[in-house]
PDBQT receptor file of N, H, CA, C and O in Angstrom, charges set to zero:
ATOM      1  N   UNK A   1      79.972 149.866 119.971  1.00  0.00    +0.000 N 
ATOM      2  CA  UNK A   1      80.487 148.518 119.976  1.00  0.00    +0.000 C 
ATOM      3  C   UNK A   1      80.152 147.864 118.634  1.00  0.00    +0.000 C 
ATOM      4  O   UNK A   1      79.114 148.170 118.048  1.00  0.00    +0.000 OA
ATOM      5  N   UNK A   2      80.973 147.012 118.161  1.00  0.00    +0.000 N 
ATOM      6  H   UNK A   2      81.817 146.764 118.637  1.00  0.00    +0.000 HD
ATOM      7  CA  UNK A   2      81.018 146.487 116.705  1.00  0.00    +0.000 C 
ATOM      8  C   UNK A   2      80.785 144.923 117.111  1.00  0.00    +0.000 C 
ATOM      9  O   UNK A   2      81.528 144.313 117.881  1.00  0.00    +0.000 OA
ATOM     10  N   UNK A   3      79.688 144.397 116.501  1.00  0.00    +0.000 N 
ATOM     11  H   UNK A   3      79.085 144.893 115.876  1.00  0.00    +0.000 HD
ATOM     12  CA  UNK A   3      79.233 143.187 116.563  1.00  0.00    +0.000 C 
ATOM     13  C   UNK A   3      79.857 142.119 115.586  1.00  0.00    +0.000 C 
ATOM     14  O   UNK A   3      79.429 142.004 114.437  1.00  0.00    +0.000 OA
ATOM     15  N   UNK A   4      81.028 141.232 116.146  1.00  0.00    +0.000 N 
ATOM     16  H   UNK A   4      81.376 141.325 117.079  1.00  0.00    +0.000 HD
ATOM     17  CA  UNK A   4      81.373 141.020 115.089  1.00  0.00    +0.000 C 
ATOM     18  C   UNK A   4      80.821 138.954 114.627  1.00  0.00    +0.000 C 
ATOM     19  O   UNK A   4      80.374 138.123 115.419  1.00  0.00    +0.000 OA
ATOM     20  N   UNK A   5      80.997 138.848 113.719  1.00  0.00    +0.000 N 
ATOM     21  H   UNK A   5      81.360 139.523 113.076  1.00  0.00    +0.000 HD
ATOM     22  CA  UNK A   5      80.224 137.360 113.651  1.00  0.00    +0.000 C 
ATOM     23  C   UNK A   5      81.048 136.790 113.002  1.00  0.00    +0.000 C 
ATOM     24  O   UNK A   5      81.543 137.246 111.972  1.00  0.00    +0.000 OA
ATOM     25  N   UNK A   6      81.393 135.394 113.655  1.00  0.00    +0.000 N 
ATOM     26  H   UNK A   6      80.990 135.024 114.492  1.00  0.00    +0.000 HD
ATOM     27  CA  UNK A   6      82.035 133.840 113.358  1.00  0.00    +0.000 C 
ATOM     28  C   UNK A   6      81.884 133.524 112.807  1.00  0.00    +0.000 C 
ATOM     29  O   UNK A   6      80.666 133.392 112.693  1.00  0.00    +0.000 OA
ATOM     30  N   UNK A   7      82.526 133.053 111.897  1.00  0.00    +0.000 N 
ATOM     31  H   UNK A   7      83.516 133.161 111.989  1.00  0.00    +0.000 HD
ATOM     32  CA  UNK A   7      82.444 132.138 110.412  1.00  0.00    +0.000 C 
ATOM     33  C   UNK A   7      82.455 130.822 111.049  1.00  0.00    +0.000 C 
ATOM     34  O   UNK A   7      83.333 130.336 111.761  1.00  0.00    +0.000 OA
ATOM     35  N   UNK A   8      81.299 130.307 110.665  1.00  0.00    +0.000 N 
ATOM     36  H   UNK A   8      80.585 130.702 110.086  1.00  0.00    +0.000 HD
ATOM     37  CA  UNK A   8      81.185 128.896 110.926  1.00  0.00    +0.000 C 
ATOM     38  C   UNK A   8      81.868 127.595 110.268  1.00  0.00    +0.000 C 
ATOM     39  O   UNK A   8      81.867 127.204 109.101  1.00  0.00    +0.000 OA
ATOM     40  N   UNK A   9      82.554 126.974 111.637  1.00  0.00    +0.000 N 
ATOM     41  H   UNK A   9      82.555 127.292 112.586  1.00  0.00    +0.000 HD
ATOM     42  CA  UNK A   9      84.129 126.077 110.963  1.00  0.00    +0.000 C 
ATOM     43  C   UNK A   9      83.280 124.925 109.781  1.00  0.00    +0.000 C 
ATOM     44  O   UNK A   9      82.119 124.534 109.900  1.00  0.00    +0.000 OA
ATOM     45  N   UNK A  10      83.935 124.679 109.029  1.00  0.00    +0.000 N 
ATOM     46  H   UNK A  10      84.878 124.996 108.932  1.00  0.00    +0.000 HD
ATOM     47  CA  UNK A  10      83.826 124.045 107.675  1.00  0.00    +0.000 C 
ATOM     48  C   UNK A  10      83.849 122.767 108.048  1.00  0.00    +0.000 C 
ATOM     49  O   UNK A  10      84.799 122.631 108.819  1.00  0.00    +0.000 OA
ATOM     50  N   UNK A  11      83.327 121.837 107.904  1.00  0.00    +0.000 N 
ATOM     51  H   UNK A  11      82.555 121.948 107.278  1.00  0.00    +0.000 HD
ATOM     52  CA  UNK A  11      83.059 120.386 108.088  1.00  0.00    +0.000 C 
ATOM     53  C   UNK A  11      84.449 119.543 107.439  1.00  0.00    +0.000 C 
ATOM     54  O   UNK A  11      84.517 119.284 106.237  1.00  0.00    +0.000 OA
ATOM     55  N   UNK A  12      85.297 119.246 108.207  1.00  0.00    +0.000 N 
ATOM     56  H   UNK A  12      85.241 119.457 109.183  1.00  0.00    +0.000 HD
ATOM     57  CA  UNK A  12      86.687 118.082 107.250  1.00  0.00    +0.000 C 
ATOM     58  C   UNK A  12      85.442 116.947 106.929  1.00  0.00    +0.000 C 
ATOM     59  O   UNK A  12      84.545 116.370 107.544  1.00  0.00    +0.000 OA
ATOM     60  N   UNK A  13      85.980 117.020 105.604  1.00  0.00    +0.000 N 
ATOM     61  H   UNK A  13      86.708 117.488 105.105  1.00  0.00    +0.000 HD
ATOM     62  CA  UNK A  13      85.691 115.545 104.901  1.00  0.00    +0.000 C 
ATOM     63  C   UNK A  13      86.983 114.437 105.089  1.00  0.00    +0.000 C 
ATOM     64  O   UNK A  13      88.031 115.082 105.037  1.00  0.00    +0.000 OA
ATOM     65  N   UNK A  14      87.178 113.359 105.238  1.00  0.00    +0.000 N 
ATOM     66  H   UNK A  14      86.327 112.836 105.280  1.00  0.00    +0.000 HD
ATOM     67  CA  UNK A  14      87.496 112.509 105.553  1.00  0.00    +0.000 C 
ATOM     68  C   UNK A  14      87.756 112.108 104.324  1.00  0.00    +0.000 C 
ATOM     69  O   UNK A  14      86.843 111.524 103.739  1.00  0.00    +0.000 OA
ATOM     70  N   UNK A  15      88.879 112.284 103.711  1.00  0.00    +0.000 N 
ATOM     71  H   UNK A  15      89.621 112.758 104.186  1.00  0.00    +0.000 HD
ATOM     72  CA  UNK A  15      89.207 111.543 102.559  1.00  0.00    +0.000 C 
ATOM     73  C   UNK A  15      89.330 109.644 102.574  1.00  0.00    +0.000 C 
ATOM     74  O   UNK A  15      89.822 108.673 103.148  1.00  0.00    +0.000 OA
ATOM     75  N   UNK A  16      88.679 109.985 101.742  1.00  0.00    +0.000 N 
ATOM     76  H   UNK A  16      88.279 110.774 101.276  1.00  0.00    +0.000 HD
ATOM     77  CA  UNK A  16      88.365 108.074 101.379  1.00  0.00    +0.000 C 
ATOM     78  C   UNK A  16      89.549 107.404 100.860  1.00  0.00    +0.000 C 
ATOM     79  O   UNK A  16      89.842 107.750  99.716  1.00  0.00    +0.000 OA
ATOM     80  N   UNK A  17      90.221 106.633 101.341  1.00  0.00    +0.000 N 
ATOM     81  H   UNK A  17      89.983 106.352 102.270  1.00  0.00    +0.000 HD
ATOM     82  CA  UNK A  17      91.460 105.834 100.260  1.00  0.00    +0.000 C 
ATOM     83  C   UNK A  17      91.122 105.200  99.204  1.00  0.00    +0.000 C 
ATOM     84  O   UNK A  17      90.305 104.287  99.079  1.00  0.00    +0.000 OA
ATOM     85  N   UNK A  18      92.111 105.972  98.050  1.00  0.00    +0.000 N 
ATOM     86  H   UNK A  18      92.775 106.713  98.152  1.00  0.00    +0.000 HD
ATOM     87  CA  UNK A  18      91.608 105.240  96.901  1.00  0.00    +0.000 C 
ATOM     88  C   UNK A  18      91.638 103.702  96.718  1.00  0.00    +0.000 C 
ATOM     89  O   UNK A  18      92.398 102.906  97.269  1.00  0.00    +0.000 OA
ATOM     90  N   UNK A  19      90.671 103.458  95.846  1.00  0.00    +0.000 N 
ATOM     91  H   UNK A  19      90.053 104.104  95.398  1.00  0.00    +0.000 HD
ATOM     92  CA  UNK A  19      90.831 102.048  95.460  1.00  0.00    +0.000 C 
ATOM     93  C   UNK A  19      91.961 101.484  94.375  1.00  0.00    +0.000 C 
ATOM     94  O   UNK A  19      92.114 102.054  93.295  1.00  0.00    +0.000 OA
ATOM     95  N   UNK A  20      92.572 100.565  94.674  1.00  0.00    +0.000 N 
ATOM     96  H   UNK A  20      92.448 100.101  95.552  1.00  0.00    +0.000 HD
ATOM     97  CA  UNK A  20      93.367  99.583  93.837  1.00  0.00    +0.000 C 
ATOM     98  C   UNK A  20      92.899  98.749  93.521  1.00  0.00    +0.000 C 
ATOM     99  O   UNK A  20      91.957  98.169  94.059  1.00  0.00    +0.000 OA
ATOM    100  N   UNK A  21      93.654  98.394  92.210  1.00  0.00    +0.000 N 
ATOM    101  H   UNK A  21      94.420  98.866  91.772  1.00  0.00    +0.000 HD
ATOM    102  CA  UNK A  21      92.892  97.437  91.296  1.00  0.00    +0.000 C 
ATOM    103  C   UNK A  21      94.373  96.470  90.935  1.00  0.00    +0.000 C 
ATOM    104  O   UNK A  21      95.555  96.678  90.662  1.00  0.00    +0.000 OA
ATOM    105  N   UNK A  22      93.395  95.251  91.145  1.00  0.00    +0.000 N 
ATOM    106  H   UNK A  22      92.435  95.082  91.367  1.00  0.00    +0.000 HD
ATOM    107  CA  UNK A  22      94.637  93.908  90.228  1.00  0.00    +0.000 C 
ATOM    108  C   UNK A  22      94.020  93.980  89.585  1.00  0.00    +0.000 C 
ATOM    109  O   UNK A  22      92.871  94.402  89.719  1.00  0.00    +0.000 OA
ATOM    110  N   UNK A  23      94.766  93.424  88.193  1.00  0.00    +0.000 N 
ATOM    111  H   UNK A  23      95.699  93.081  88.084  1.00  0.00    +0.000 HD
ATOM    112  CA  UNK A  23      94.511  92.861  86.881  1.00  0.00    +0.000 C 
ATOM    113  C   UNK A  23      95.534  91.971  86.637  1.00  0.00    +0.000 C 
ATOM    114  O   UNK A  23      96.727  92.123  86.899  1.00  0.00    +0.000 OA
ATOM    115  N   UNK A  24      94.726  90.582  85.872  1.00  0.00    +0.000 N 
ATOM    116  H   UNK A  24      93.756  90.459  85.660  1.00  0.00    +0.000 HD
ATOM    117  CA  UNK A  24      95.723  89.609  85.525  1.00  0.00    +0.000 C 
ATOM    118  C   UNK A  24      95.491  89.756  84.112  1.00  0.00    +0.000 C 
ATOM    119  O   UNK A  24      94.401  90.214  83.770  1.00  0.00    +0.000 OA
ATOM    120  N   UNK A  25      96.590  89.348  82.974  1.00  0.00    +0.000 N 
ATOM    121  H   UNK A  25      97.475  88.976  83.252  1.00  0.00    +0.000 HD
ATOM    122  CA  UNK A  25      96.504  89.569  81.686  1.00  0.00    +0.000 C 
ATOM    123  C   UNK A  25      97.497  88.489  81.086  1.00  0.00    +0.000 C 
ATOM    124  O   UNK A  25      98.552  88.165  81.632  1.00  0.00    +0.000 OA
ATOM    125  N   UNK A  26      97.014  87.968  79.874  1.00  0.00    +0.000 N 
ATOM    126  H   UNK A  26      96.157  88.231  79.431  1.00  0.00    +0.000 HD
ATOM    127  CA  UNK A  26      97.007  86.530  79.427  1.00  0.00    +0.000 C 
ATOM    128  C   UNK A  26      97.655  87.386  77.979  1.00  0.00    +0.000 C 
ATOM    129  O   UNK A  26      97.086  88.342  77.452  1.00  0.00    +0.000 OA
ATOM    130  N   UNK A  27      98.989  86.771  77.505  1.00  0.00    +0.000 N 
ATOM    131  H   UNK A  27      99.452  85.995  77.934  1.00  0.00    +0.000 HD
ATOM    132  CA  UNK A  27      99.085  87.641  76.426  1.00  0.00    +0.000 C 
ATOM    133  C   UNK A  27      98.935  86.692  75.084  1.00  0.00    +0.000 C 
ATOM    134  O   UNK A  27      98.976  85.492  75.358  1.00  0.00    +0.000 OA
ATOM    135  N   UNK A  28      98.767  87.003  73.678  1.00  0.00    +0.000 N 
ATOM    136  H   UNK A  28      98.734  87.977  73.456  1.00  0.00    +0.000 HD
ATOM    137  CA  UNK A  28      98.484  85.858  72.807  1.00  0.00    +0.000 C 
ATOM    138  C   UNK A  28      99.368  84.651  72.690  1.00  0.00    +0.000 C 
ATOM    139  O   UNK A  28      99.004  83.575  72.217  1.00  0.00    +0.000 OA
ATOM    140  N   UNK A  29     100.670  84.949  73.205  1.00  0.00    +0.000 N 
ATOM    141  H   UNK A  29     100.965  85.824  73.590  1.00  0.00    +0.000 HD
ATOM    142  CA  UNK A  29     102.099  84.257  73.110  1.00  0.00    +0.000 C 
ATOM    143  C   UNK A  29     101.793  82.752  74.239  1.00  0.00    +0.000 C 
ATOM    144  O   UNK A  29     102.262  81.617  74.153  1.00  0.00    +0.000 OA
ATOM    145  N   UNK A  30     100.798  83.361  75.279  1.00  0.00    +0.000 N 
ATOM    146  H   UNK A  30     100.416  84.282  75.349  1.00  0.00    +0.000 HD
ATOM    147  CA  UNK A  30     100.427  82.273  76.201  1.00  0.00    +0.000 C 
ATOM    148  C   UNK A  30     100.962  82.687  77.805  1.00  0.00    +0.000 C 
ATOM    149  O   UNK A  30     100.479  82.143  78.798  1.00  0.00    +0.000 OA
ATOM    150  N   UNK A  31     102.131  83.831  77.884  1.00  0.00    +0.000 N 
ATOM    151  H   UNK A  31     102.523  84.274  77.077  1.00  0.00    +0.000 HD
ATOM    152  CA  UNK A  31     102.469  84.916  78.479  1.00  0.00    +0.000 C 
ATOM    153  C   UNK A  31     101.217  84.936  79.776  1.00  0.00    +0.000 C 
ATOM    154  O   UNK A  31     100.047  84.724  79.456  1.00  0.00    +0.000 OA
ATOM    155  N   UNK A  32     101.620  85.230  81.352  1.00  0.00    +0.000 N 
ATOM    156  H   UNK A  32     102.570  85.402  81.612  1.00  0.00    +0.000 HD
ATOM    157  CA  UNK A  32     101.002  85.874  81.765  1.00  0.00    +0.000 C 
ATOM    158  C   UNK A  32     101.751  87.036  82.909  1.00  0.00    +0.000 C 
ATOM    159  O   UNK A  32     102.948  86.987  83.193  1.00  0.00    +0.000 OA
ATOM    160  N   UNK A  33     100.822  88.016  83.452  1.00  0.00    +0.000 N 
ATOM    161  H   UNK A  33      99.850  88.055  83.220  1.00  0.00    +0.000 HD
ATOM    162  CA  UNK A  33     101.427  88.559  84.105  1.00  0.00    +0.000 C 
ATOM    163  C   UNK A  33     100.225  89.473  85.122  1.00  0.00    +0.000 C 
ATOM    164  O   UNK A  33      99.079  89.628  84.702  1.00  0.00    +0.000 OA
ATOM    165  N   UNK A  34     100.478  89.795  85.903  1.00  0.00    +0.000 N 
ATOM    166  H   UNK A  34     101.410  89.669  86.245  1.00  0.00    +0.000 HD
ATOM    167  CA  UNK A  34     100.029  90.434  87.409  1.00  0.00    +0.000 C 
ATOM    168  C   UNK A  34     100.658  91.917  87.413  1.00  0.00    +0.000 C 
ATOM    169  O   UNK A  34     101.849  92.229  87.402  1.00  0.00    +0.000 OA
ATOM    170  N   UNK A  35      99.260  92.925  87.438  1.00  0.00    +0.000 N 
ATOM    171  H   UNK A  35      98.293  92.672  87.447  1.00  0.00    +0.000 HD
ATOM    172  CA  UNK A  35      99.505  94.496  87.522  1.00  0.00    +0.000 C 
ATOM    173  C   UNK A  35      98.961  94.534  88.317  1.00  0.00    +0.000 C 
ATOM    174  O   UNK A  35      98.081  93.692  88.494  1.00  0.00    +0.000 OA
ATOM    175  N   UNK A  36      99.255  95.765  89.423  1.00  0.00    +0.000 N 
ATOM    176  H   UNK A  36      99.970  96.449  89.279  1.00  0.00    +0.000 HD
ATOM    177  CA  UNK A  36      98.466  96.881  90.654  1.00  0.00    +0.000 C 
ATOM    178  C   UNK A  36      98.244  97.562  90.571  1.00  0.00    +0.000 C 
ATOM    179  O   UNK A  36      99.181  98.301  90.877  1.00  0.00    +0.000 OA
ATOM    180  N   UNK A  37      97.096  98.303  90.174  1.00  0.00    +0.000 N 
ATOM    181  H   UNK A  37      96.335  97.703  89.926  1.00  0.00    +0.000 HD
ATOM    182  CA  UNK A  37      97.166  99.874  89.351  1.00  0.00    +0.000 C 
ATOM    183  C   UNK A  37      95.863 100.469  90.389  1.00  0.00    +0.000 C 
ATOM    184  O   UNK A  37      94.707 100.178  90.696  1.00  0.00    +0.000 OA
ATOM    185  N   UNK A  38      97.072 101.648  90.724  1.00  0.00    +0.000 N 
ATOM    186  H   UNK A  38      98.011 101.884  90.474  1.00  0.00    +0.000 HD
ATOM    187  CA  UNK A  38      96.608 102.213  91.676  1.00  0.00    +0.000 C 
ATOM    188  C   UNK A  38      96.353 103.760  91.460  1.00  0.00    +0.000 C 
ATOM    189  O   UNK A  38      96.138 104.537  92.390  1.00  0.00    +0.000 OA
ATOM    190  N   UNK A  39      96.404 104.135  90.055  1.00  0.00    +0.000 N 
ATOM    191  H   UNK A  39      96.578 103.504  89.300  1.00  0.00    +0.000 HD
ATOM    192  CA  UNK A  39      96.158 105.089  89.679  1.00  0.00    +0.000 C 
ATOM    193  C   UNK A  39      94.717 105.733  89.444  1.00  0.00    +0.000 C 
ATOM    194  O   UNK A  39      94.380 106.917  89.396  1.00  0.00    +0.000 OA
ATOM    195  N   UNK A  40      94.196 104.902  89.353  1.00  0.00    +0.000 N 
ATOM    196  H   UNK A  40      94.470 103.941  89.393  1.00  0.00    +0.000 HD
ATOM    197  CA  UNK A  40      93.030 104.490  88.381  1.00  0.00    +0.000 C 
ATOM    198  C   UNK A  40      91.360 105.377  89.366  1.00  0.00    +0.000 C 
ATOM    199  O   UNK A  40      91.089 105.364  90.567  1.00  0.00    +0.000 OA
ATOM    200  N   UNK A  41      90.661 105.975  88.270  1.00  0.00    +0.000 N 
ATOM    201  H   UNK A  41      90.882 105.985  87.295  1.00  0.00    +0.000 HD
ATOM    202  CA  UNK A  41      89.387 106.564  89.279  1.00  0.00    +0.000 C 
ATOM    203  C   UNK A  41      88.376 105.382  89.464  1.00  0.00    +0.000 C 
ATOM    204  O   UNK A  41      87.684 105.229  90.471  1.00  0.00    +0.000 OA
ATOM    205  N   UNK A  42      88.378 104.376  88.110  1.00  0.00    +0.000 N 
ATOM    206  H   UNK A  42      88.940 104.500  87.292  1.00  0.00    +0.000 HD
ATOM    207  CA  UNK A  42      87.261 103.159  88.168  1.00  0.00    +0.000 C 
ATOM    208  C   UNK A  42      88.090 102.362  86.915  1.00  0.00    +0.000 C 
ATOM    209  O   UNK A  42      89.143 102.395  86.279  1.00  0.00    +0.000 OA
ATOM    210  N   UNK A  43      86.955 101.706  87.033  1.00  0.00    +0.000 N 
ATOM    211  H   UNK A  43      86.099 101.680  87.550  1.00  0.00    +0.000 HD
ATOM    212  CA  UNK A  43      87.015 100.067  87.114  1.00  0.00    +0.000 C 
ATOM    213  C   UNK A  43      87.837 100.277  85.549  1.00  0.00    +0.000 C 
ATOM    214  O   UNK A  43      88.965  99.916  85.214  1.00  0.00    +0.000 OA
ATOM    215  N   UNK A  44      86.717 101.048  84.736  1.00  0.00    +0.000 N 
ATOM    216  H   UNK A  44      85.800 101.341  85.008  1.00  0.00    +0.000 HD
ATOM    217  CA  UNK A  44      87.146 101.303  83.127  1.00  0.00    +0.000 C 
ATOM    218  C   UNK A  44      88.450 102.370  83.174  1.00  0.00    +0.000 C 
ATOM    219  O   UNK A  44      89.221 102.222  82.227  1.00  0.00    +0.000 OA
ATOM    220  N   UNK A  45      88.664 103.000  83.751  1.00  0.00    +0.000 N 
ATOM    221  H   UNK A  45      88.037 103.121  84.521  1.00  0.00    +0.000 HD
ATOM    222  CA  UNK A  45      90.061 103.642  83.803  1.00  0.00    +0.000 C 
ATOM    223  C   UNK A  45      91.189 102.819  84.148  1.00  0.00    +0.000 C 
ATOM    224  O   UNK A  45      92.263 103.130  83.632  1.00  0.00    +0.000 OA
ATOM    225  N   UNK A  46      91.155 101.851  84.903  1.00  0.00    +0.000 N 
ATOM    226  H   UNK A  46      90.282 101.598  85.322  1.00  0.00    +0.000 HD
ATOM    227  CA  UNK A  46      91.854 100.815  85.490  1.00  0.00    +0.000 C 
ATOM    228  C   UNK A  46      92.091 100.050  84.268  1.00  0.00    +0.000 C 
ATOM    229  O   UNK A  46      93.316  99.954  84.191  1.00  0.00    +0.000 OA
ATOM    230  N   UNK A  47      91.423  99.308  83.029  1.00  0.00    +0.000 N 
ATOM    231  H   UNK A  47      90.428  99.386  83.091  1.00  0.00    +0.000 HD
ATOM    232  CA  UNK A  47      91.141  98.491  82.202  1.00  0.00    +0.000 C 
ATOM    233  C   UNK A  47      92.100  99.133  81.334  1.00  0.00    +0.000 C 
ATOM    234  O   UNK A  47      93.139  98.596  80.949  1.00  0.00    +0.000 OA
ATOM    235  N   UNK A  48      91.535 100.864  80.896  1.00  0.00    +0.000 N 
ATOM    236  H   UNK A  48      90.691 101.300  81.209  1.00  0.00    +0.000 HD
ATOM    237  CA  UNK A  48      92.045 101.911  79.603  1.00  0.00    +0.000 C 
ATOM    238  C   UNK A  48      93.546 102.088  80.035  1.00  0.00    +0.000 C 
ATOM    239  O   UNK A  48      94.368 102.266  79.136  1.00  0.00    +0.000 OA
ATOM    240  N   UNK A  49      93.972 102.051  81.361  1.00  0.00    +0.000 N 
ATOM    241  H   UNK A  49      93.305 101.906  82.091  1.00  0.00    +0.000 HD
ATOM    242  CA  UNK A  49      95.434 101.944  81.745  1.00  0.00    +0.000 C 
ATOM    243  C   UNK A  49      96.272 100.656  81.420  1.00  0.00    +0.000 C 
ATOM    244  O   UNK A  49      97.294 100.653  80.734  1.00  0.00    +0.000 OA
ATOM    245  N   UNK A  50      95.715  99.603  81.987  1.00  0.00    +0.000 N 
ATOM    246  H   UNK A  50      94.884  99.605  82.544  1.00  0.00    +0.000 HD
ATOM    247  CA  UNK A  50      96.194  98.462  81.390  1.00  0.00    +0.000 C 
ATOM    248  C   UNK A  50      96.468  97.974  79.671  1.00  0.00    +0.000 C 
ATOM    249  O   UNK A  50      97.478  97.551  79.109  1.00  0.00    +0.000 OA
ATOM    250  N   UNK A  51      95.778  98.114  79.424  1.00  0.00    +0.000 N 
ATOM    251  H   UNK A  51      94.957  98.458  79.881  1.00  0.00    +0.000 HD
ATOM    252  CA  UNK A  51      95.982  97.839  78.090  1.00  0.00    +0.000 C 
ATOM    253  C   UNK A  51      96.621  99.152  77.236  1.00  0.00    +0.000 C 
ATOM    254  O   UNK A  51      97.380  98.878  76.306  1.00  0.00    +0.000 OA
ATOM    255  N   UNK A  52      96.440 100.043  77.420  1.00  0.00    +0.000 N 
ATOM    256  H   UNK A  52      95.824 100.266  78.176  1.00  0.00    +0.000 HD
ATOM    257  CA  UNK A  52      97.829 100.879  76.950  1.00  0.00    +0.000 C 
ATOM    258  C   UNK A  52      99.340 100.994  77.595  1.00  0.00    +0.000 C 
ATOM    259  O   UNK A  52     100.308 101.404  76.954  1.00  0.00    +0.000 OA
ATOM    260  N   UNK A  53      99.377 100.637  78.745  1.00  0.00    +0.000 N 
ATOM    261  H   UNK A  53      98.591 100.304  79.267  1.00  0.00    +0.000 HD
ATOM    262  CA  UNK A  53     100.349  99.863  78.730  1.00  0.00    +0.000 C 
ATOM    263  C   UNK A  53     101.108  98.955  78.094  1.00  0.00    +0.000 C 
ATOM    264  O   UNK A  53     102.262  99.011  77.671  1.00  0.00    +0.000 OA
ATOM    265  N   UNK A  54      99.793  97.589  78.083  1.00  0.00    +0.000 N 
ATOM    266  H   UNK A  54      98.855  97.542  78.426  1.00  0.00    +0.000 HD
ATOM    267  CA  UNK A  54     100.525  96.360  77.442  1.00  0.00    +0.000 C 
ATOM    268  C   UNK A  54     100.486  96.344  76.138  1.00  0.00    +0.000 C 
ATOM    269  O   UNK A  54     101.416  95.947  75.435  1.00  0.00    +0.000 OA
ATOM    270  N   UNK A  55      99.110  96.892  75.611  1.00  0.00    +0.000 N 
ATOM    271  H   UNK A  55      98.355  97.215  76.181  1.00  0.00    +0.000 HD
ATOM    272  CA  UNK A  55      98.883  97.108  74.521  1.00  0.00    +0.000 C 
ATOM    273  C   UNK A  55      97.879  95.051  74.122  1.00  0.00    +0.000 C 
ATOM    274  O   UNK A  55      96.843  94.664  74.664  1.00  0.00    +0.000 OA
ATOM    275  N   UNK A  56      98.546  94.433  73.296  1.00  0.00    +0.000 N 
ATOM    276  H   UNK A  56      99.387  94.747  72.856  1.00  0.00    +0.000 HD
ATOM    277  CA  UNK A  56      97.763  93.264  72.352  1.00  0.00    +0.000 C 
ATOM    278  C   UNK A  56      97.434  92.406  73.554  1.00  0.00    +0.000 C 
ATOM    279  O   UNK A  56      98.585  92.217  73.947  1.00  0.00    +0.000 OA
ATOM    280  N   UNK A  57      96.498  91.612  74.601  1.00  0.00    +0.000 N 
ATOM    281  H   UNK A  57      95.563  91.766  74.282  1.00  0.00    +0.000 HD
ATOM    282  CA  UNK A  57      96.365  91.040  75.359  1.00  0.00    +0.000 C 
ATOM    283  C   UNK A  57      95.285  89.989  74.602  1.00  0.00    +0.000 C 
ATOM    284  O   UNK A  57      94.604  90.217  73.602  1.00  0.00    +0.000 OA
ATOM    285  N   UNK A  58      95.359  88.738  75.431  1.00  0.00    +0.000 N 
ATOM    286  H   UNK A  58      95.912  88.554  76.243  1.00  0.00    +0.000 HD
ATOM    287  CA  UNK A  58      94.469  87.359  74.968  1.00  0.00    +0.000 C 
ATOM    288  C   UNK A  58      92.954  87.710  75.531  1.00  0.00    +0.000 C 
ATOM    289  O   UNK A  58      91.899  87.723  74.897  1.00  0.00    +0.000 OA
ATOM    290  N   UNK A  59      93.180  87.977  76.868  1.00  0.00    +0.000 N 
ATOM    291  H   UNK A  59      94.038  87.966  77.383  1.00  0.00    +0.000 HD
ATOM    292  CA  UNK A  59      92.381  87.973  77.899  1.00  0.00    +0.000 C 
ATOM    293  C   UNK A  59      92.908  89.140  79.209  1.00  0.00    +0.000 C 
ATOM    294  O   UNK A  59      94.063  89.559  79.292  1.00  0.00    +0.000 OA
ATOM    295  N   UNK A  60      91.863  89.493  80.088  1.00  0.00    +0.000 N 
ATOM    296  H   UNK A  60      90.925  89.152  80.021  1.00  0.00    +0.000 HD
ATOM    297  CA  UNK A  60      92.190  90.695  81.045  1.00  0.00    +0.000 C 
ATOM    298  C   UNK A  60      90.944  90.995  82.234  1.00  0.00    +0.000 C 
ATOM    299  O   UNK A  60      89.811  91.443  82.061  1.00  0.00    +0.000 OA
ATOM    300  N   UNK A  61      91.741  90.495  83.687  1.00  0.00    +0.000 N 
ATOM    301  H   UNK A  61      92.662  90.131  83.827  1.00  0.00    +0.000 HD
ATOM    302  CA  UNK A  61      90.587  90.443  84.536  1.00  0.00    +0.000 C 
ATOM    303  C   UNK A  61      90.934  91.633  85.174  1.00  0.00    +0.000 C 
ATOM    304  O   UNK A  61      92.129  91.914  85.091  1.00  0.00    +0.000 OA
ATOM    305  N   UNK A  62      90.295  92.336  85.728  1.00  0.00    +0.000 N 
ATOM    306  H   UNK A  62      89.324  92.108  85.796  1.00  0.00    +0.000 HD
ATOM    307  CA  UNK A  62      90.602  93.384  86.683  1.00  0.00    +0.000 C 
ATOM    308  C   UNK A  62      89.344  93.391  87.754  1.00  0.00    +0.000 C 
ATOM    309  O   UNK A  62      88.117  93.336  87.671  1.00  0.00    +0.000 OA
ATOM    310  N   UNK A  63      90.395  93.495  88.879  1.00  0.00    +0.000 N 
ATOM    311  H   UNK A  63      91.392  93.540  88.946  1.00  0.00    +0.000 HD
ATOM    312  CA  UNK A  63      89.276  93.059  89.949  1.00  0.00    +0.000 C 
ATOM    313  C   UNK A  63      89.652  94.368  91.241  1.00  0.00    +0.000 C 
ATOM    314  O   UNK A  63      90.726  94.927  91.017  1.00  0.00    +0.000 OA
ATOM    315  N   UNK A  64      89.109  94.736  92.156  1.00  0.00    +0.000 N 
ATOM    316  H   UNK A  64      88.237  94.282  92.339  1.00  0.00    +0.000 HD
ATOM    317  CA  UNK A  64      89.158  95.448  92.989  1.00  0.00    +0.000 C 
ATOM    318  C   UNK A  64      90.446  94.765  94.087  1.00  0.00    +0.000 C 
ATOM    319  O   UNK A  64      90.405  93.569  94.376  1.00  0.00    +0.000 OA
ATOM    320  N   UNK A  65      91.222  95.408  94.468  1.00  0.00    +0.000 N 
ATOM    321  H   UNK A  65      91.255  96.379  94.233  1.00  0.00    +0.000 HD
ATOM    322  CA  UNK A  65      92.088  94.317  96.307  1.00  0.00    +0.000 C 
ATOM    323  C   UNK A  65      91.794  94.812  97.083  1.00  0.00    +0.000 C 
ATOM    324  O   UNK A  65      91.722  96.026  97.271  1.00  0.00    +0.000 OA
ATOM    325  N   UNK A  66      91.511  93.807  97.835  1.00  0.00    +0.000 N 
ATOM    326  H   UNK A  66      91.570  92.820  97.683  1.00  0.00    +0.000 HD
ATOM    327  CA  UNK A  66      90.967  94.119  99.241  1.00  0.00    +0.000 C 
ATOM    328  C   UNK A  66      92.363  93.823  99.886  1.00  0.00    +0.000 C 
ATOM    329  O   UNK A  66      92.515  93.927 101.103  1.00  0.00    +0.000 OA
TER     330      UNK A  66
C-alpha cells in the first residue's frame, strides 16, 4: 500500500481594494481642476502621476477618497 500525503490547501488572501486618490490642482493661469487617480501604489506615485500629466501647476493637494 502507497501512503499517499495532502498538500495542504494554501490560505486565499483577500485582496485589498486599491486606494484612490483626489487631487485638486491650481494652475498658474488661476485655472483649476479635479483628478481621480486610481492608478497609483501611494501617495508619491499619485503626486509623480499628476503632475506629468499636467505638467506646470500653482499648487496640488492630493488626498486619499473615502
Amino acid at each position: 500500500m502507497v501512503a499517499t500525503q495532502r498538500k495542504q490547501p494554501r490560505s486565499r488572501s483577500i485582496a485589498r481594494p486599491r486606494v484612490e486618490y483626489v487631487a485638486a490642482v491650481r494652475y498658474p493661469d488661476g485655472r483649476r481642476d479635479l483628478f481621480h487617480v486610481r492608478n497609483a501604489d501611494n501617495l508619491a506615485d499619485a503626486r509623480e502621476m499628476v503632475l506629468f500629466e499636467v505638467g506646470d501647476v500653482r499648487s496640488l493637494l492630493i488626498a486619499e477618497r473615502h
